[in-house]
N, C-alpha and C positions, 0 to 999 in steps of 0.2 A: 086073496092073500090070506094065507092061514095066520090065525091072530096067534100072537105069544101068550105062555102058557107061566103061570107060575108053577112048578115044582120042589122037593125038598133039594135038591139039587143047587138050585139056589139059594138056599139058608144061607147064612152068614151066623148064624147058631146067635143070635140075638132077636126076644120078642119083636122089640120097638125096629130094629132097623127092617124085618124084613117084613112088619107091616108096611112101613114106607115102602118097601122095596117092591111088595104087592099092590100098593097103590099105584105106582110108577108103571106096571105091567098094564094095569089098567088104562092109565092117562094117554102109554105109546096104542093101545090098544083103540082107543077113542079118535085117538089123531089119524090110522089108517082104514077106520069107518067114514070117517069125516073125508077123507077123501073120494072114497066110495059113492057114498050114498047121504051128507051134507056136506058140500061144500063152504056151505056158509056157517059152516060152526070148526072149522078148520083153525083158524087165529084165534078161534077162546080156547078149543081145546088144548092148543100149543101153548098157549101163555099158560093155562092151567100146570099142565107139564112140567112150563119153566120154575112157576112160580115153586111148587111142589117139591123141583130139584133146589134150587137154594134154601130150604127148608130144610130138607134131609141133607143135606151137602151140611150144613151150620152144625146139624146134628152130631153129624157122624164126626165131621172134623174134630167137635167138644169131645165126643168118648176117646175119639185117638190123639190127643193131646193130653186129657187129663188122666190116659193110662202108658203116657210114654212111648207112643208108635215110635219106632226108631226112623221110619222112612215117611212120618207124618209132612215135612217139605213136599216131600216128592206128590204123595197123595193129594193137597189140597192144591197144587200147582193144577195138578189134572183135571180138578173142580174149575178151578180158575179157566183153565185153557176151555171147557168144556161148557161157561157160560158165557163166555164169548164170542163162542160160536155161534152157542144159539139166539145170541143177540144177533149175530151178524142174519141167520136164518130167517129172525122177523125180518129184520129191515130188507131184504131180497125180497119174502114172500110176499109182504104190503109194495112192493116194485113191481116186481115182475108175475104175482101170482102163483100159485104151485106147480104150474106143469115142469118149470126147471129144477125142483126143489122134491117132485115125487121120488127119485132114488133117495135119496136121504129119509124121507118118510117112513119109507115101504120098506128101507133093507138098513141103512147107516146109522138110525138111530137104534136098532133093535139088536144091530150087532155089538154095537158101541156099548149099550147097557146087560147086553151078556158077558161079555168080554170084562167090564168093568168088575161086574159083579163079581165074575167067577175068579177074579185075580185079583187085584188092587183090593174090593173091598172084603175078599177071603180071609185074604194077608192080615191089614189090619183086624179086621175084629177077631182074627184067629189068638193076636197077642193081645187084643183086650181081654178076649177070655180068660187066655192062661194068666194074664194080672188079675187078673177077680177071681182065679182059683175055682174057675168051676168051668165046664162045657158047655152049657145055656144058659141064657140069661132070661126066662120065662117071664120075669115082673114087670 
């Protein structure tokens, strides 16, 4: 499986988010090694992930709330919906183990997080920008 790539493409034109954002690429990145070639590092590398995304989820939520995302409901609902999930994902894969849970691995989560990125977290940091009056936030 070709591993995911980060690109400028993905920017969200803030330093701090799309370090996270590259760390994230790396984490999905580890989880469909881990399938590959250790299985047995499969549920650290996932909790990793998770843990990482409640992190960056708290993050971004803080800059889009304290620069007045108009649609910031709607965004942190999808954070919400979206750890949830991956709660329910452990508790499957400590059941049933990965083989029923490999689509989700190899294709659902990498689609989920392009998709995310490229829309949802655009949006928002598009108008954190324009409230900080400037196009990147480099610092």
């Amino acid at each position: 499986m070709t591993p995911l790539e980060w690109n400028e493409g993905l920017s969200v034109r803030d330093f701090h988010i799309d370090e996270e954002h590259r760390a994230a690429v790396e984490d999905i990145n580890a989880i469909t090694h881990s399938l590959d070639y250790e299985p047995d590092s499969l549920l650290s590398n996932f909790d990793r992930f998770v843990d990482h995304c409640r992190e960056h989820f708290r993050n971004e939520e803080r800059l889009m709330e304290e620069h007045g995302f108009p649609q910031f409901d709607v965004h942190q609902s999808e954070h919400h919906r979206v750890l949830a999930e991956m709660d329910d994902i452990r508790r499957r894969l400590l059941a049933d183990g990965p083989g029923p849970l490999e689509f989700y691995f190899r294709i659902g989560l990498k689609s989920w997080f392009l998709s995310h990125v490229r829309s949802m977290d655009a949006a928002g940091l598009e108008h954190v920008n324009r409230v900080r009056g400037r196009r990147y936030d480099a610092e």
